[in-house]
N, C-alpha and C positions, 0 to 999 in steps of 0.2 A: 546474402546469407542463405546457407542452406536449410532452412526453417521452413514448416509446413503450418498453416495458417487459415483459420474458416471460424465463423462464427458459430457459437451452438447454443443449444436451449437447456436450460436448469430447471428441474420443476422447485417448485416452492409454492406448497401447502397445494390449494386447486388451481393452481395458478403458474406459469413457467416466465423465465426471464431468458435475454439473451447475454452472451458475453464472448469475448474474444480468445479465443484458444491457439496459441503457437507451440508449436511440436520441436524438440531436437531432430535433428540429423540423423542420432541413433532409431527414435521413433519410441526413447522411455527415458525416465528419470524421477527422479523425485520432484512435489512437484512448487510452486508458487503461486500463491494470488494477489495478481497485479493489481491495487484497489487505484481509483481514479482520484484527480483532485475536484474540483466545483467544475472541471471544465470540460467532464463526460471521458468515454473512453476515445479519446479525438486521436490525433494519428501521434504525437507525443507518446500518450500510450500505448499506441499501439509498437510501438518504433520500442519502448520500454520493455516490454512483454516480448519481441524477437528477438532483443540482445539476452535478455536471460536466458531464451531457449536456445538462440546460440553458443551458451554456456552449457548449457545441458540440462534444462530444465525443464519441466510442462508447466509452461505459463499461461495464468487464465485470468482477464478481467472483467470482473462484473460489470453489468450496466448499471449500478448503483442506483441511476436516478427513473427506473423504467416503470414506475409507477404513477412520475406526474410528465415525464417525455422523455420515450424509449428513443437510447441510438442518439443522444442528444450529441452534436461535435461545438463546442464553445473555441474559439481565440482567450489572449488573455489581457484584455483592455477594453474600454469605452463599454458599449451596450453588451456585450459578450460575458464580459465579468459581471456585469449588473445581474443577465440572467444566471449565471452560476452561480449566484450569490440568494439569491430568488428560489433557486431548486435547490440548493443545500437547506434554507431556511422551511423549506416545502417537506424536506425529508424525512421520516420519521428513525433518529438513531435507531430504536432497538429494530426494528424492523429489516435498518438497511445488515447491522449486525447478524441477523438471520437470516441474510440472501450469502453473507460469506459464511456462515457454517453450513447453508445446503450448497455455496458452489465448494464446499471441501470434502464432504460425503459427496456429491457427484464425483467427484477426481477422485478421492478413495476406491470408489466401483469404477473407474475405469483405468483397463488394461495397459494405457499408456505409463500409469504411475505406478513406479515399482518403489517408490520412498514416501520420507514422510513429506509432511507440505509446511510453507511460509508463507504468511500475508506479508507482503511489503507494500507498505501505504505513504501518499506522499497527502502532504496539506491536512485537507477534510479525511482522505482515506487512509495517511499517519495515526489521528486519532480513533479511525474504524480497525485498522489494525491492533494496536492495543487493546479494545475494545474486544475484538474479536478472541485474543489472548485470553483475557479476564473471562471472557466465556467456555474458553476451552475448547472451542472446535479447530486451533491450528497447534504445529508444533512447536514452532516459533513465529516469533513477529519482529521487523521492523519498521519504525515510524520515520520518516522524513518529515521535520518540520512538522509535527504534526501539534495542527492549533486546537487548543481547548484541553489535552491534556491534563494539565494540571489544575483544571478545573471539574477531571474526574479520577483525582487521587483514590478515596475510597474502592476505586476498583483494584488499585494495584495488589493489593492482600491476596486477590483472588486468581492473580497471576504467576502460574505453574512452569511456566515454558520460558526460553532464554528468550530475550527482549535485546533491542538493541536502537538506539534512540541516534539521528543525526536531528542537529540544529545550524543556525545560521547564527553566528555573532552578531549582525545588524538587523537581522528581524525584529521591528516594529510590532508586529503582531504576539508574536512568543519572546516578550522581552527576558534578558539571563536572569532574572530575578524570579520568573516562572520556570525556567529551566534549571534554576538552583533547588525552587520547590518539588519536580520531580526527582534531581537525582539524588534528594535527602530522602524522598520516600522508599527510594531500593536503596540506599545505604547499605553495606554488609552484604551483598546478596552478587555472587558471582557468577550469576545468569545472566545481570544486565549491564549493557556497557553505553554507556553516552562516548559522543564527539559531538564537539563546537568546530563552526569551521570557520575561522578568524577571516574577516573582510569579506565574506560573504553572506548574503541575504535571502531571503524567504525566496526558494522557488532553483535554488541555483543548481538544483538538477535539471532541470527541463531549458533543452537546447533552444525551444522555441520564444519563450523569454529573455527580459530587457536582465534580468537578473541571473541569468546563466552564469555559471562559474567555471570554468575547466578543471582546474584547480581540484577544487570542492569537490565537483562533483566526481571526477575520477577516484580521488581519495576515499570518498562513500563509497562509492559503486567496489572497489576494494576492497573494503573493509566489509563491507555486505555479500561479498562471496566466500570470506574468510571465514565470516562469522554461519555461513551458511553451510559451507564446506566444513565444518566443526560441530555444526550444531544437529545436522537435519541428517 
């Protein structure tokens, strides 16, 4: 891929983080922020963040977790998931929520971005992306899978920018009964779009899991450039 790639620093308050920055081919575009799931910004992510900017985007992802262990790289089983599980519950939401609206005012000031920006989050970082929507510091958001959701309705009222939701039909975690509960709360509202992705389960974007979907995940990754190409 012809993608240009380095790690950089964000300040945040007296304090900077680091996160992973991939560049187009052109060397601009509008931009995205790749949010992590429990399992750091491991090379999954990383490998996420250069397909977008071989789309032609400036893709940037947060170290999320760099306040209880910066650069963290997690697997996704046995001890590995225990510790993402351990730094997710370590993390403070509003906080992590305020490292993607200072890494989106960093990408604002830089020259690479000549558009607006999208969080797209998978898991943990589905629900920071929404999250971050309801805040207002991106211009759109997409959630993959994203858990807890609908255990933070109250925010949706506060969300301006077009929204776009994938789930898994077999997801255990975000059963459709939670996913019914979200998409009655945008009810009417043609900003936001849900898909179910029939036989596939929590995670069926990420090629490095048992629950990879091709399928799925090609159809999302589609529909999240469509929706991005329309939106942003």
């Amino acid at each position: 891929m012809s993608t240009t790639s380095r790690w950089i620093d964000i300040p945040a308050g007296a304090d900077s983080f680091e996160g992973y920055l991939a560049l187009p081919q052109s060397g601009k575009g509008p931009a995205v922020i790749i949010i992590q799931e429990i399992f750091g910004v491991n090379s999954h992510i990383r490998t996420v963040a250069d397909q977008y900017a071989a789309d032609g985007y400036v893709a940037f992802a947060p170290d999320i977790f760099w306040r209880t262990q910066p650069r963290v790289e997690l697997t996704y089983a046995g001890s590995d998931r225990d510790k993402g599980i351990e730094l997710m519950q370590k993390t403070d939401v509003g906080l992590a929520v305020a490292d993607i609206g200072a890494s989106a005012a960093a990408l604002r000031a830089r020259p690479e971005v000549t558009g607006k920006i999208a969080a797209i989050g998978y898991c943990f970082g589905g629900r920071l992306a929404y999250l971050a929507a309801a805040q207002g510091t991106v211009d759109a958001a997409v959630a993959y899978y994203g858990g807890g959701i609908q255990n933070a309705l109250d925010e949706a009222s506060k969300i301006k920018v077009p929204i776009l939701f994938h789930y898994a039909e077999l997801d255990h975690g975000i059963p459709l009964s939670a996913v019914g509960e979200v998409k009655e709360r945008f009810a009417g509202r043609d900003d936001a779009e849900f898909h179910v992705y029939a036989g596939a389960d929590h995670g069926f974007n990420c090629t490095d899991r048992a629950s990879y979907n091709q399928h799925a995940s090609a159809l999302a990754h589609g529909r999240t450039l469509t929706f991005l190409g329309e939106r942003l």
